[in-house]
Each structure stands twice: as structure tokens, then as C-alpha cells.
C-alpha positions as CSV (number, residue, x, y, z in Angstrom):
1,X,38.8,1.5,16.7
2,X,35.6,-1.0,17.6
3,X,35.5,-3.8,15.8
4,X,33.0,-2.8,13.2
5,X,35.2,0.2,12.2
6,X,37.8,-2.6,11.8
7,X,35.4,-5.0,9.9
8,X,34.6,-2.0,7.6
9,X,38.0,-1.1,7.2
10,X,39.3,-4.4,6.1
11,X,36.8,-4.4,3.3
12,X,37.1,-0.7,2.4
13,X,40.5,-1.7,1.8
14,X,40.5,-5.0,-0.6
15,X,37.1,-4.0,-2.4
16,X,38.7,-3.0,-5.5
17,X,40.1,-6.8,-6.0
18,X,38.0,-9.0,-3.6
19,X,36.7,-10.7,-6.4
20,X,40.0,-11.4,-7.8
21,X,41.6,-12.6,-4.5
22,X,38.1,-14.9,-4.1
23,X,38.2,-16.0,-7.5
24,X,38.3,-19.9,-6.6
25,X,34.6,-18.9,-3.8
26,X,31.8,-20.8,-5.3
27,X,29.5,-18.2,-4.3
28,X,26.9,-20.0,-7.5
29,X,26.7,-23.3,-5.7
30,X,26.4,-21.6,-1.9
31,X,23.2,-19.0,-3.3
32,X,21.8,-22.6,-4.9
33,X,21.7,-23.9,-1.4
34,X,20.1,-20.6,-0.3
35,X,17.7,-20.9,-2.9
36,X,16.8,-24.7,-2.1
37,X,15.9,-23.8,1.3
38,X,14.0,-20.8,0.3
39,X,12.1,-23.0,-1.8
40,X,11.6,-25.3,1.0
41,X,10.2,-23.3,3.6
42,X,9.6,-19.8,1.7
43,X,6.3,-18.8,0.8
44,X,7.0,-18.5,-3.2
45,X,7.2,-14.9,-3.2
46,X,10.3,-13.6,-5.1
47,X,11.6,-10.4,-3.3
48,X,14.6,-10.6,-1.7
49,X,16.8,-8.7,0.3
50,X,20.7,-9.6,0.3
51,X,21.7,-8.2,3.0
52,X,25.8,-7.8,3.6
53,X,25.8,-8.3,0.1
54,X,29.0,-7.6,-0.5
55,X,30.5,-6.7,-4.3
56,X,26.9,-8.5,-5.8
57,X,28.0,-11.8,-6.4
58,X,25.4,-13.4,-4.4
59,X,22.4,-10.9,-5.7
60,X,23.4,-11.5,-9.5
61,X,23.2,-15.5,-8.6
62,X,19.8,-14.7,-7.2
63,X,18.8,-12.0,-10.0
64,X,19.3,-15.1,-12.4
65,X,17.6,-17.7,-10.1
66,X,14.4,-15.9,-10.9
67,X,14.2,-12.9,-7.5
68,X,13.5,-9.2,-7.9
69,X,16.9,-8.1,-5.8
70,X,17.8,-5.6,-3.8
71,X,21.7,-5.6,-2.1
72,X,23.1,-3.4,0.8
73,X,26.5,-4.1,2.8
74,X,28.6,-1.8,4.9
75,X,31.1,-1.3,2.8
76,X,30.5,2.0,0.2
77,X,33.4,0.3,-1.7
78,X,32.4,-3.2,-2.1
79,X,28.8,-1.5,-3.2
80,X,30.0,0.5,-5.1
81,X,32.0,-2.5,-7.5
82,X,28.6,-4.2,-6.9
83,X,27.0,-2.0,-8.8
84,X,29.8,-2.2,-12.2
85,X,28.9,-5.8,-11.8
86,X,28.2,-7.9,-15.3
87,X,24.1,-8.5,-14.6
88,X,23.3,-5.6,-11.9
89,X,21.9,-3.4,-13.7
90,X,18.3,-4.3,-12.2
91,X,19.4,-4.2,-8.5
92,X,19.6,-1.7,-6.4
93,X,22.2,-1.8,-4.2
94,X,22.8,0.5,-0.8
95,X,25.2,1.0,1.8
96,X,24.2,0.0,5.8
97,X,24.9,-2.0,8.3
98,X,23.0,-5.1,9.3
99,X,22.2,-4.0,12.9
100,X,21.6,-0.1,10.9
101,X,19.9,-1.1,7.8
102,X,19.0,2.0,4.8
103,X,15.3,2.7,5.8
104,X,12.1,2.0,4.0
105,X,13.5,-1.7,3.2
106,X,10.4,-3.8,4.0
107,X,7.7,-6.0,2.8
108,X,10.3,-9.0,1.2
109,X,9.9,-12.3,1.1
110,X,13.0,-13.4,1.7
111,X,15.8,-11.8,3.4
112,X,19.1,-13.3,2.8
113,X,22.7,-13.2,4.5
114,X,24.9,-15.3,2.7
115,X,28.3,-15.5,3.1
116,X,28.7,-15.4,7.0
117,X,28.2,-11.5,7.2
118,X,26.7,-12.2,10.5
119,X,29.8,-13.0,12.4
120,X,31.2,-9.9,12.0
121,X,28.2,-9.0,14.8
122,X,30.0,-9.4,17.6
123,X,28.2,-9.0,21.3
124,X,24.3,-10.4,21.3
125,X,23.4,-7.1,21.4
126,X,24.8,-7.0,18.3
127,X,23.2,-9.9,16.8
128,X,19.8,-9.3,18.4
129,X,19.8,-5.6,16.4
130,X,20.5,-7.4,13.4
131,X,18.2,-10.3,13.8
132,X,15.4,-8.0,14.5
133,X,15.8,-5.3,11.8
134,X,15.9,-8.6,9.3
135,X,12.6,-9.9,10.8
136,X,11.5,-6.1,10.4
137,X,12.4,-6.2,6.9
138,X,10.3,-9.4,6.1
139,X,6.9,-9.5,5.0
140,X,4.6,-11.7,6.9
141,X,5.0,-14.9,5.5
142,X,8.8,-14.3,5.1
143,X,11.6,-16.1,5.7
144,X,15.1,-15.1,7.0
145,X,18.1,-17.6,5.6
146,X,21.5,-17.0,7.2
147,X,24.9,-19.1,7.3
148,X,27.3,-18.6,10.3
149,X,30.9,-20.4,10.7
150,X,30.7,-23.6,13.0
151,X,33.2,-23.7,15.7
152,X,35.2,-27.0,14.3
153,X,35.9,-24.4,10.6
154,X,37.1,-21.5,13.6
155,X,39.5,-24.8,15.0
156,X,40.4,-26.2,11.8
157,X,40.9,-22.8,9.8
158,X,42.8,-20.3,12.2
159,X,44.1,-22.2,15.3
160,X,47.7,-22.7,13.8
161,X,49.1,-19.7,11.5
162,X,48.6,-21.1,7.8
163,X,50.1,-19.9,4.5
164,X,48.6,-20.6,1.3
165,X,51.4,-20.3,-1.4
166,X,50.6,-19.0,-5.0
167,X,53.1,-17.9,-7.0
168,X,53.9,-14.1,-6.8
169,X,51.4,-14.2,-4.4
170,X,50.5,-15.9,-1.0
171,X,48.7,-14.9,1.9
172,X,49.9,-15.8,5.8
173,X,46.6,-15.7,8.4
174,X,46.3,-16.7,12.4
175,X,44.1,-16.6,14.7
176,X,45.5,-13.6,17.7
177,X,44.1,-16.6,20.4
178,X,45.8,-19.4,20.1
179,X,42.7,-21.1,21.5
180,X,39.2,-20.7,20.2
181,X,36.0,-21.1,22.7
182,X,32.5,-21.6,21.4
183,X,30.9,-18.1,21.4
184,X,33.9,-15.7,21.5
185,X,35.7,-13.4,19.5
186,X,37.9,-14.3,16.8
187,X,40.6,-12.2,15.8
188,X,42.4,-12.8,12.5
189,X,45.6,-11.2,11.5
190,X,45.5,-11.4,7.1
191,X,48.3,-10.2,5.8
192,X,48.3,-11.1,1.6
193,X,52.4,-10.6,-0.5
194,X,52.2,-9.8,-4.1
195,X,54.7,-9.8,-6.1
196,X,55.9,-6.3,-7.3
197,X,59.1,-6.3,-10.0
198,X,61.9,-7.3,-7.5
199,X,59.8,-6.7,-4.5
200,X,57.1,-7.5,-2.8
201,X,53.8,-5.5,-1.7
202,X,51.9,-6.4,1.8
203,X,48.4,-5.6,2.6
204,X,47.9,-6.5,6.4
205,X,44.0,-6.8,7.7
206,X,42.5,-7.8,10.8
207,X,38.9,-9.5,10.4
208,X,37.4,-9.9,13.8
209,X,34.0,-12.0,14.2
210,X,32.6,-13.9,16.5
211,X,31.6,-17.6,16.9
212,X,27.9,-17.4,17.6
213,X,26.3,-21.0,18.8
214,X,23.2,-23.1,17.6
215,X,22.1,-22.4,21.3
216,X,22.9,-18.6,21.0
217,X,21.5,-18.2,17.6
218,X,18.4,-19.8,18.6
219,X,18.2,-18.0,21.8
220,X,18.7,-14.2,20.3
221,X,16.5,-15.1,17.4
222,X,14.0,-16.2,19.6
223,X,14.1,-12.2,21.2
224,X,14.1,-10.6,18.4
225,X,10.8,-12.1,17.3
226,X,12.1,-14.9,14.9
227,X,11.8,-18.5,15.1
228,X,14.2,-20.9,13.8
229,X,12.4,-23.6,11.6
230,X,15.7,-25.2,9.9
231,X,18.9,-25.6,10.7
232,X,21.5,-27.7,7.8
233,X,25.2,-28.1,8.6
234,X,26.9,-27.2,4.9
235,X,30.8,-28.3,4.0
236,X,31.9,-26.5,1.2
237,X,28.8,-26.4,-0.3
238,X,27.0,-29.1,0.1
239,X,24.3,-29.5,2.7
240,X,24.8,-32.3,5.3
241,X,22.0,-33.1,8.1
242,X,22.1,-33.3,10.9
243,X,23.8,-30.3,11.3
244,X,27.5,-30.7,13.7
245,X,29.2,-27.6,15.2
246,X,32.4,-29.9,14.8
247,X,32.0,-31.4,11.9
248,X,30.7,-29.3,9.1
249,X,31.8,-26.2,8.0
250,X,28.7,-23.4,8.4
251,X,25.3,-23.9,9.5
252,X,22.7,-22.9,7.4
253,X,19.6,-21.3,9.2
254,X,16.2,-20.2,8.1
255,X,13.7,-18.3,10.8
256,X,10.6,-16.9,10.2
257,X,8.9,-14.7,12.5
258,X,7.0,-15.8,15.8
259,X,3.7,-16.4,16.2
């Protein structure tokens, strides 16, 4: 199975209650950082694009922040419980991949990946297709706004197994390396218990994504006819500058295209 089969899987599988199991994700406060920098370097046009969009949380935060949305993500599950969302009823939501976007989706002024959907593009290749169909997607005076996963959250999140203990249920995750390099794959074995009568259910997943570098992002952008203009370090969500691969949590990253 290649590892976007495996990505796609994972999320085909825990659509129906992603957004119960993410319950405590303040996916409000993360699009308000979005929208800051949007603000800050955008041209003031309000069509967006949320691309890996997931089950719509971030599109409705966006829909209500004043943008003309439309969502796609991989998943046909996780759109399709975007699309029962409470406040979606004006966004149009499709299923495609970020290196194999739906067609005809151009002329926004902002395109938006929030949430880290990005490192599931594992290879350059990978993130190069992606990269460019986003700068493809963007009007001329557009701006591309991405978060990726530093490589201290990689350390501090998935070098040592973890369990997080909730009741009737709890959820066990490792990284399969027991060492994590800047720029390499990370696989993570999920595996979430529930509760069930006198039992218990288990729902295993493997996420696999890759670390992808300021220097690498920069790089690839660079190739795919984007320029990177900003770059903020977030933790949790709040922004932090200078951005620190060590320190901080994601890096927050807004391109526009070159020349």
C-alpha cells in the first residue's frame, strides 16, 4: 500500500467521529492565525480555497471570518461529513488530493492548508506537485498559507510511545523509528480503546508523513514557482517569531508566486 493509500485509509476509517475524538483541537483559534496572516500579506480578496480541508471545520471558521469558501480533501468520507456540517451550506466541498486537485479550481485569492495536510506529502516530488497545483490555483496577487510540523513537535510528540488516558477511552501512539531526522518519514502506529459493555473496541491506524525543513520548504517552493514571504513559528496557537524548528510547534508559511 503507498503511503497515500495509507494516509487515505486512516481517514476513510475515523471520518464518521473525527470530530468527536478532536473535540479538545482549537481549529477557531489556528484559522484566526491563518486569517491574520492573510490579512497581512493577502491582497484583500476574499476567495479561498481550503485545501485538505478535512470534515469543514476550518472552511466554516473561514465562511464566518468573512471568505466565499470552497473545501476539497482526499478523503470522500471526511467530505462527505463536511458537507452535514452546522454552517456549510454555502461551501462547496470536493474530493482530491493536494498533488491531484478537482479541476477548474482557479482564480482564488487565497489558498489555505491548515492543519498540517502537507506532511502527509511525502518525497519532494511529492511536495513540489502540491506546491505547484496551489500556486496554479491562485490568482495573481494570491497568497498560499500553509502550517507544517517542526522537527522538535516530531521529537517531543512521537519519539517515546505515549498514552493518553480518558476514561473508557484512551489512545496508545509511537513513532515505528525510534529516532527522528529532519526531513524523513514518520511513521505513527494510532491505535485508540473504547470502551464497549465489558469489553473493549480497538481501532489501529498508521499515519505516515514526513518532516519537511524550512530549507526544503523553501527550496521546493522556490521550483514550483512560489516564493516564501513569511515564515512564524506557532505553539499551540499562538504565533511566536522568530520561527525555531526546535522550539515551536508548526511553522506557519505564506508564498506567493515568483516574479
Amino acid at each position: 500500500m503507498s503511503h497515500a493509500d495509507e494516509t487515505l485509509a486512516a481517514y476513510e476509517s475515523i471520518a464518521a467521529r473525527y470530530d468527536e475524538l478532536n473535540a479538545r483541537m482549537d481549529t477557531s483559534g489556528l484559522v484566526a492565525r491563518f486569517t491574520e496572516a492573510i490579512d497581512r500579506y493577502g491582497s484583500g480578496g476574499r476567495r479561498l480555497l481550503d485545501a485538505g480541508c478535512g470534515t469543514g471545520r476550518s472552511s466554516v471558521a473561514f465562511r464566518e471570518r468573512g471568505f466565499e469558501v470552497t473545501g476539497y480533501d482526499l478523503s470522500p468520507a471526511m467530505v462527505a461529513v463536511a458537507r452535514r456540517r452546522p454552517g456549510a451550506g454555502e461551501i462547496r466541498f470536493l474530493a482530491g488530493r493536494l498533488q491531484e486537485p478537482p479541476p477548474e479550481l482557479t482564480g482564488f485569492d487565497v489558498v489555505a492548508c491548515v492543519d498540517v495536510p502537507m506532511t502527509y506529502l511525502t518525497g519532494a516530488d511529492q511536495l513540489q506537485r502540491a506546491l505547484t497545483a496551489a500556486r496554479d490555483q491562485l490568482a495573481e496577487d494570491g497568497v498560499l498559507v500553509f502550517d507544517l510540523n517542526t522537527i522538535g513537535y516530531y521529537r517531543r510528540m512521537f519519539s517515546v510511545p505515549t498514552v493518553a488516558d480518558r476514561g473508557d477511552r484512551y489512545v496508545a501512539w509511537f513513532a515505528e523509528s525510534p529516532r527522528i531526522e529532519a526531513d524523513a518519514v514518520v511513521v505513527t502506529q494510532f491505535d485508540l480503546f473504547e470502551r464497549n459493555g465489558t469489553g473493549w473496541e480497538r481501532l489501529s491506524m498508521r499515519h505516515v508523513q514526513q518532516h519537511h525543513s524550512d530549507r526544503t520548504v523553501r527550496k521546493v517552493a522556490e521550483q514550483s514557482g512560489l516564493h516564501v514571504v513569511a515564515a512564524h513559528g506557532l505553539v499551540g496557537t499562538s504565533t511566536r517569531d522568530p520561527a525555531d524548528e526546535d522550539a515551536h510547534d508548526r511553522i506557519l508559511y505564506v508564498a506567493r508566486r515568483a516574479g
